[in-house]
N, C-alpha and C positions, 0 to 999 in steps of 0.2 A: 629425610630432611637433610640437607647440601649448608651449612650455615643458617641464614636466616631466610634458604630458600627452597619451597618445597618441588620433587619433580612427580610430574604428571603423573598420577595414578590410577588405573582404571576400578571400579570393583572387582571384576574379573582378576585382575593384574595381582589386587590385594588379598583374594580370597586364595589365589594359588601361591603368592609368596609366603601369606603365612602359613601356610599346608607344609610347604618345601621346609620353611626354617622349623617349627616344631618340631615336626618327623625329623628332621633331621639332627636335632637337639638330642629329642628319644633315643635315636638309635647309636648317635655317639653315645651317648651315655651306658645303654646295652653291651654296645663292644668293648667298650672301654673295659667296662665291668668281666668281660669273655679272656680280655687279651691286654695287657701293659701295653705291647707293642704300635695298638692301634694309631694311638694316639699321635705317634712318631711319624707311624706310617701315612698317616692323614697328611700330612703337613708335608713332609717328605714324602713321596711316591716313590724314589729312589734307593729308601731305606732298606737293610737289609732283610731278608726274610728266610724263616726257617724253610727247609726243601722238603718234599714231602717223605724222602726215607734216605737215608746216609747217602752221601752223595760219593759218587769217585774223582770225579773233578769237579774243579770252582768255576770255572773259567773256561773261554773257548776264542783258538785264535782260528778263525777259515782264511785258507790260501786260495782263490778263488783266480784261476785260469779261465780269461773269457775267450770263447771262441770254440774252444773243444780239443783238448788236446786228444792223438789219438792214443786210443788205449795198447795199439797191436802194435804201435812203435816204440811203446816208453814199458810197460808193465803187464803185460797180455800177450808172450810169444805165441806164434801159431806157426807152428811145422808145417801144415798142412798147406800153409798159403805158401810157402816157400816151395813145395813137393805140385803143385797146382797153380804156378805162377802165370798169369796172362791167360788163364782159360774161364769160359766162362761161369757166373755161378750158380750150382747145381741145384736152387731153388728159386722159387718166386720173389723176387726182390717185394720189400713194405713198402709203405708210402716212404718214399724220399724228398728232400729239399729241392734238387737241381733236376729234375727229370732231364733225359735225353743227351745227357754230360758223360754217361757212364760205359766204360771198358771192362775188363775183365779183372780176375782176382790179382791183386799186386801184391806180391811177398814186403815185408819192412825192408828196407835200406840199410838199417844198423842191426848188429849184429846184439845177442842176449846173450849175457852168463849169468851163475850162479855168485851172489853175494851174502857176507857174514856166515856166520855159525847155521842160520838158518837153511842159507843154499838159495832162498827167494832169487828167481832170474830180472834180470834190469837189462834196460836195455841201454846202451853205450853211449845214449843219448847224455844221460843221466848221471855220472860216474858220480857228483856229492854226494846225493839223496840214496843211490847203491851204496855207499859205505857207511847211511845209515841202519839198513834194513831192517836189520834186528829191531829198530824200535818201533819198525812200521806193519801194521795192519793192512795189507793190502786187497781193496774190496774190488773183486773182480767181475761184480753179477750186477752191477749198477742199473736202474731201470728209470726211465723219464717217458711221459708221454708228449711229447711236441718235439718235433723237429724243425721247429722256427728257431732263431735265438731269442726273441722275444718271451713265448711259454713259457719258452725251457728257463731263462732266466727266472722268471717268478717265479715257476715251480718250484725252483731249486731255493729262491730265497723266499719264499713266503708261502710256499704246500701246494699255490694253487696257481694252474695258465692259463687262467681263464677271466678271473675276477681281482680286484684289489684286498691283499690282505694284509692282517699283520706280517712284517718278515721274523725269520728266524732268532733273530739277533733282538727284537724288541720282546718277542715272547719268552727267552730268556729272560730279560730283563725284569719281566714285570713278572715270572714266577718266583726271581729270587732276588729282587734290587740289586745294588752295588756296595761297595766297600770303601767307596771314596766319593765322598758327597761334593769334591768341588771338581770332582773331572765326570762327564760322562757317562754313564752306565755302557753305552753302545756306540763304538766309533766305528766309522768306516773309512778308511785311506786310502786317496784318490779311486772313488769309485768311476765305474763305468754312467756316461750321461745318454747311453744310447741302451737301447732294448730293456725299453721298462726304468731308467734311470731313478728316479727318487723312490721309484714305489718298490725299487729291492733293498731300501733301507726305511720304507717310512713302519710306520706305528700303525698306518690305518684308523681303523676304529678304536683300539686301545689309546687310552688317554695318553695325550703327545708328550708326556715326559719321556715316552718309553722308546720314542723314534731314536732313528740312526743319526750321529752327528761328522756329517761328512768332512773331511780334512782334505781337501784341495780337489782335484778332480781326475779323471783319465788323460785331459788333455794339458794335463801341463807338462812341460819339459821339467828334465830332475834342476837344472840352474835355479828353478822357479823356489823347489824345497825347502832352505835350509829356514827361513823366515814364516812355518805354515799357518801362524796365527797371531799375525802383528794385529788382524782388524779387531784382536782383545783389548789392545792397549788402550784407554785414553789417553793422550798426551798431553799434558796440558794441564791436568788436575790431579791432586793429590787422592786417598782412596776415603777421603772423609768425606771429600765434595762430588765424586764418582757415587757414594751413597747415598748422599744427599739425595742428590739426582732421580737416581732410581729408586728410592723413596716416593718419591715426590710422582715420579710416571708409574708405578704401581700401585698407589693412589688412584688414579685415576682409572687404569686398566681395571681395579677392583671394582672400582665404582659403577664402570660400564659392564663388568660381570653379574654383580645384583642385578641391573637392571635389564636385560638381555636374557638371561637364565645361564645355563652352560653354552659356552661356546666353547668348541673345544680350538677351533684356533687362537682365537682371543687367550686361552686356557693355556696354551705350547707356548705363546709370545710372553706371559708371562715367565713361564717355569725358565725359557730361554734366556732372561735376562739375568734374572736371579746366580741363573749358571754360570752364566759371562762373566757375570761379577767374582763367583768364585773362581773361578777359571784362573784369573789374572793369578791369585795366589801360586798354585801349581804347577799348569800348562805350563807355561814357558821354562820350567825347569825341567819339565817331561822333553821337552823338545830339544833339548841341548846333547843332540847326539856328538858334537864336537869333544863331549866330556868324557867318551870311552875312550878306554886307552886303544892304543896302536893296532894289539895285539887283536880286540874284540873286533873292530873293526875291519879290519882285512877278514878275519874271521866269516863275515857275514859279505865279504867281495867289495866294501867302500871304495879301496884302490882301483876296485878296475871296472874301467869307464860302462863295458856293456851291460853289468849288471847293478849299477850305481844305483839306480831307482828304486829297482824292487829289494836290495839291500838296506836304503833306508826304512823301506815300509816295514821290512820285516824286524829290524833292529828298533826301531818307534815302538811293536808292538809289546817287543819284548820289554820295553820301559815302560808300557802302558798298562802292559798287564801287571807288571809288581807295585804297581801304585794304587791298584783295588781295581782297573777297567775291567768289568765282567766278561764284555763280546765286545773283541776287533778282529774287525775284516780287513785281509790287503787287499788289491784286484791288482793284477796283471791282466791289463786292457787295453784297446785298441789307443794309439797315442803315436807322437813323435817317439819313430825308428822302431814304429811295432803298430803299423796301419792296421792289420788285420787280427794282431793278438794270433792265436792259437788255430784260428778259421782256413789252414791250409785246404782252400777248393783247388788248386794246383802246384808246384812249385812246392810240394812237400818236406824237399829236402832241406832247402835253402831255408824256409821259414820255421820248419821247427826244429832247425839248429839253429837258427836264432834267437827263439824263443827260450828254447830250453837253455841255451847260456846265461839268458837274463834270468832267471830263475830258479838254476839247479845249485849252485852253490851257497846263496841267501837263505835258499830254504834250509839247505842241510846244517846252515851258522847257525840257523834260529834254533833248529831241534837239540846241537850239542850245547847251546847254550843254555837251554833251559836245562837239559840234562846234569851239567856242569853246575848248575846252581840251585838244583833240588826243585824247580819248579815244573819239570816234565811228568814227574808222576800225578800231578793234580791241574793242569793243563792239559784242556783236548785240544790235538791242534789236527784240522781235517783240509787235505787239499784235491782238487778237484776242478772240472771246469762244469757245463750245464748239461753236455753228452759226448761222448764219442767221436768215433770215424769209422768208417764203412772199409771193410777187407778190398771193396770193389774202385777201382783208381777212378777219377772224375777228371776230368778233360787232360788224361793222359799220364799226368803226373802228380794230379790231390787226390783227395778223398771230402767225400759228402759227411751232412751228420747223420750219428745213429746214436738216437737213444735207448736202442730195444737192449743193450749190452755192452755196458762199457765201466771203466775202474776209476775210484777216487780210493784215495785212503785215510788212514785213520793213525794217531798214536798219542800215548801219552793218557793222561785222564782216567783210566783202568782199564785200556784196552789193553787186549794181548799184542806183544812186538811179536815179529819176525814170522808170520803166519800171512796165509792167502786164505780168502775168505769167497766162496761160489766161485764158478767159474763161466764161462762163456760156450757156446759151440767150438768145432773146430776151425771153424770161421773165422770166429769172432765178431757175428754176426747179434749172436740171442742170447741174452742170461738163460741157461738152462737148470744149474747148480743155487743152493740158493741165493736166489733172484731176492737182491735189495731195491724195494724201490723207493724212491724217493722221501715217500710219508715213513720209510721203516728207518733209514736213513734220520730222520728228523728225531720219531721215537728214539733211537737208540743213541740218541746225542742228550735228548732229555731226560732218559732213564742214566745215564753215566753223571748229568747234573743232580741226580737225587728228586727227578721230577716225571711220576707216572703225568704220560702226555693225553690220558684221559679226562687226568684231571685240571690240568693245565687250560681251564676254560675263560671265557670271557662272553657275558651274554650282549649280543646285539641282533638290534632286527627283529626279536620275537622269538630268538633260537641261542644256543649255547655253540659257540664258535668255538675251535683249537686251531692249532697249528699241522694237526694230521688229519685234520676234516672228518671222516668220519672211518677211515683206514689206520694203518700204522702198526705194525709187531716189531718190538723189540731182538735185534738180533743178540742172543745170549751168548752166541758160540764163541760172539768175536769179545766180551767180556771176562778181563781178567780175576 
């Protein structure tokens, strides 16, 4: 009953709404009685939640290189392509992307040495993130099955290339809520709108609290930055009459939810507002990167112009994660003064020295930063693109993708620093050493959260879903 007005009822309509609300009464009541926390949890999806065995990190920030950086020019020397330069190579090439594009083995361009205490070789591209080393895990046996970017994207963010799933970053979430109930559990900064765009941060079928909440896009220029979330503000109303309001339209949202049953977007637009609401409190004090001092700044490259962008994201994160954000995503992506991102199909030199400017010093601000402020040992921060590059040159002077063997790394969170983790052919062609792939990759992110990713389920469909589908091993070696 609506006032003094009744809305349409079927029998049907009424024998299964009061099915739903009893049962549903019952079993609040059962849990409640199991768990204190339920109750919180109910209301809140967001709320925080026990992991299911001591965690090593809290948190997880991915530096996500779209495009493919190659592995054999940045963290993957091979002598042998240098010893075997321009001849051809001495096996059956895999399915590749560009067929009939391809030359002979091309040695790297830039020169490797040995960096830190460790001795880990880097390649010259690189010289920040080499004078991190030591803190880095570098995983050299990287496995993906697509060499589309499209696949390989979801793969890499949500387990699967095939199908729409939850991503990485939401299944976090809803294993272990958040820490900060008026910002986000899962943000993502300026993602990529191409290959797979929403659905490498959506929630899928897991109840849309848990989706990714994107902060501007791949295509904005950095002038666009400094303002990335005025469309919080209302202007115009005080925060009495802003509740009022959404009172008032939650009201009504609820109302169309009884009568509807679950609607899970109906379900997100709610949780959405609610957010917004509390946002206004927070966010914009999160966003006032103007308030670090001088020093932090240049730190992470703000001064200078080529790497201005991806030093915001990475310096945001760093604000976002000390505020409770569980999972933030950068992307370095295709955009104004970076068309192709990491995608060197030729022209290799030029574009991943350019890339790696916009990106190697940021990164390296972010890692001493957190180090410097006690939050790197409980921080996983993993960067990586979706595959590789191919030993073998592509229309003279690039390289194709390959994801049969290529390197992302790992630090912070209880991983071991200053160590290489599998290795590649002499190629650098095939993970042959242990081979991570992808779904092992995911485990051993969720096992370093305090989340066996067995159990990390969620039933839909008729079957019990995860994020490792129905693979995943834990790599223990790289575990400190």
């Amino acid at each position: 009953m609506d006032g003094n007005r009744f809305l349409p009822l079927s029998r049907r309509d009424l024998l299964r709404n009061s099915a739903a609300g009893f049962g549903m009464v019952a079993l609040a009541a059962m849990l409640a009685e199991n768990s204190p926390l339920h109750a919180e949890t109910a209301e809140n999806p967001l709320a925080p939640k026990a992991p299911h065995f001591p965690a090593r990190a809290k948190r997880v920030i991915f530096l996500f290189m779209h495009g493919g950086p190659s592995h054999i020019d940045t963290f993957d020397p091979k002598p042998r392509l240098v010893r075997d330069n321009g001849k051809p190579l001495p096996f059956k090439r895999p399915l590749t992307f560009a067929e009939g594009q391809t030359g002979g083995l091309m040695k790297s361009p830039w020169e490797f040495k040995p960096y830190g205490e460790s001795g880990t070789p880097v390649s010259e591209l690189l010289p920040h993130m080499a004078a991190c080393v030591d803190d880095i895990c570098v995983v050299r046996s990287m496995v993906g099955d697509s060499v589309a970017h499209g696949g390989a994207l979801l793969q890499l963010h949500t387990g699967s290339n095939t199908f729409t799933r939850p991503s990485m970053g939401s299944w976090v979430v809803y294993g272990l809520g958040t820490e900060n109930r008026n910002l986000p559990g899962f943000i993502t900064i300026k993602p990529s709108l191409s290959h797979g765009g929403a659905k490498n941060w959506s929630s899928s079928f897991l109840p849309a609290a848990y989706q990714g909440t994107p902060i501007g896009h791949g295509g904005m220029k950095p002038e666009d930055l400094p303002e990335p979330i005025e469309y919080l503000k209302n202007k115009g109303l005080t925060p009495e009459q802003q509740r009022y309001e959404l009172d008032m339209l939650q009201k009504m949202n609820r109302r169309s939810a009884r009568r509807w049953q679950y609607d899970p977007e109906l379900e997100g637009r709610i949780q959405a507002f609610e957010l917004a609401f509390r946002m206004q409190t927070e966010a914009p004090e999160a966003f006032e990167i103007e308030k670090e001092s001088e020093a932090t700044r240049k730190l992470y490259g703000l001064d200078r112009p080529e790497c201005r962008d991806f030093a915001w994201q990475c310096l945001l994160a760093r604000r976002l994660i000390e505020r409770g954000v569980r999972f933030v995503q950068c992307s370095h992506t295709y955009g104004p003064g970076n068309e192709v991102g990491w995608d060197a199909h030729n022209e290799l030199v030029r574009l991943h020295s350019r890339t790696s400017r916009q990106v190697d010093q940021p990164v390296a601000g972010l890692l001493r930063d957190l180090k410097a402020r006690g939050l790197l040992q409980d921080t996983l921060v993993i960067w990586g693109g979706e595959f590789g590059r191919t030993p073998i040159s592509q229309g003279g002077d690039g390289r194709d993708h390959n994801p049969y063997g290529y390197t992302m790394w790992m630090a912070g969170g209880g991983v071991k620093g200053g160590i290489t983790y599998g290795a590649t052919d002499e190629f650098g062609y095939y993970a042959v050493e242990d081979r991570m792939h992808i779904h092992d990759m995911h485990a051993t992110m969720l096992y370093l959260l305090g989340l066996d990713h067995t159990r990390l389920t969620y039933f839909y469909g008729g079957r019990n879903f995860r994020l490792t589908d129905v693979a995943g091993n834990v790599a223990h070696k790289i575990v400190a």
